[in-house]
C-alpha positions in Angstrom: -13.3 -22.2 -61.8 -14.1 -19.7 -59.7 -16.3 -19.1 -56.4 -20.0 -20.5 -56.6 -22.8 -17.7 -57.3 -26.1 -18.5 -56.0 -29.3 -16.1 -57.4 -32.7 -16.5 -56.5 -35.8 -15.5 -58.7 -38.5 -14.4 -56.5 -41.0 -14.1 -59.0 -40.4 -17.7 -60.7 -39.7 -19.1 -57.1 -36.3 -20.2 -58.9 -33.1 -21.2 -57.1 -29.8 -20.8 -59.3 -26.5 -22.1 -58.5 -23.0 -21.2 -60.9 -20.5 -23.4 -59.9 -18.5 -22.3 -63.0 -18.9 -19.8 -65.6 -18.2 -22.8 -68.9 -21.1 -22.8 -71.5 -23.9 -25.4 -70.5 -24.1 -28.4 -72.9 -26.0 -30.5 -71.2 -28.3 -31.4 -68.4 -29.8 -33.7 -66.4 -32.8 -34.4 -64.1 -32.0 -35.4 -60.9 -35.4 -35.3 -59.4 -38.4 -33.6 -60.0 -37.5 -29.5 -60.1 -34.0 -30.2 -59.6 -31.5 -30.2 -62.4 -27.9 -30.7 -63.0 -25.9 -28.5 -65.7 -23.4 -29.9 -67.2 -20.2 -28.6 -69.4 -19.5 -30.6 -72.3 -17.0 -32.9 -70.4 -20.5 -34.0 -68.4 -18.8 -31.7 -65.8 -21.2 -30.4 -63.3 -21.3 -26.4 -63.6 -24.9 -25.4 -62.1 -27.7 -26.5 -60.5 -31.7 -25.2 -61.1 -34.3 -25.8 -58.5 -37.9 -25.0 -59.3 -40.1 -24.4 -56.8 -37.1 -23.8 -54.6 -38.5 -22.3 -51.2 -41.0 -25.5 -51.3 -37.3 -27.7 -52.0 -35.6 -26.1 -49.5 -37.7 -26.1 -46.7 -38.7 -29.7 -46.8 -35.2 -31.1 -47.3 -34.1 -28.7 -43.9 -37.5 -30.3 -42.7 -36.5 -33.9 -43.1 -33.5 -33.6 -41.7 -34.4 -32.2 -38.9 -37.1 -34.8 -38.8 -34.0 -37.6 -39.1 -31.7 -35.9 -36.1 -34.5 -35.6 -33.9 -35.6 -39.3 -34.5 -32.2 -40.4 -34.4 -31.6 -38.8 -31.6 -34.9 -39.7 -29.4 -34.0 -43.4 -30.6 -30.8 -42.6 -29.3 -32.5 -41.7 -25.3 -35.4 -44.5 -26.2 -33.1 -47.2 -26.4 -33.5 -50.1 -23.5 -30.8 -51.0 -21.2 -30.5 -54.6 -19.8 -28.9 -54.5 -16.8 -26.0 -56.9 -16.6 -25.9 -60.0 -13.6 
């Protein structure tokens, strides 16, 4: 196996990444505009994202949406003082 490619199609707003170079046999959907490849041990060799710069910036979105709530929980949180 050898070091993960990563290739972007402006035009088709595509995100492809090669894990490995084996022949595709298979795939799967993972969720909506995101698919697995597989090899034809149901190994995982690539991964297609449609509608990728939508994909990406919402998941960096929401998790920066998570840290920031975790982390205001984190200074919101009520101390009892102890007798």
């Amino acid at each position: 196996m050898g070091k993960p490619k990563m290739t972007y199609f402006k035009d088709e707003d595509i995100l492809h990444l090669v894990i490995s170079d084996e022949k595709e046999s298979g795939s799967v959907e993972l969720s909506p505009n995101v698919t697995a490849e597989l090899n034809k041990d149901g190994e995982l060799i690539g991964i297609e994202i449609l509608e990728a710069s939508s994909f990406i910036r919402d998941s960096i979105l929401e998790a920066a949406q998570a840290k920031m709530l975790d982390i205001k929980g984190a200074y919101n949180k009520r101390v009892e003082p102890t007798s």
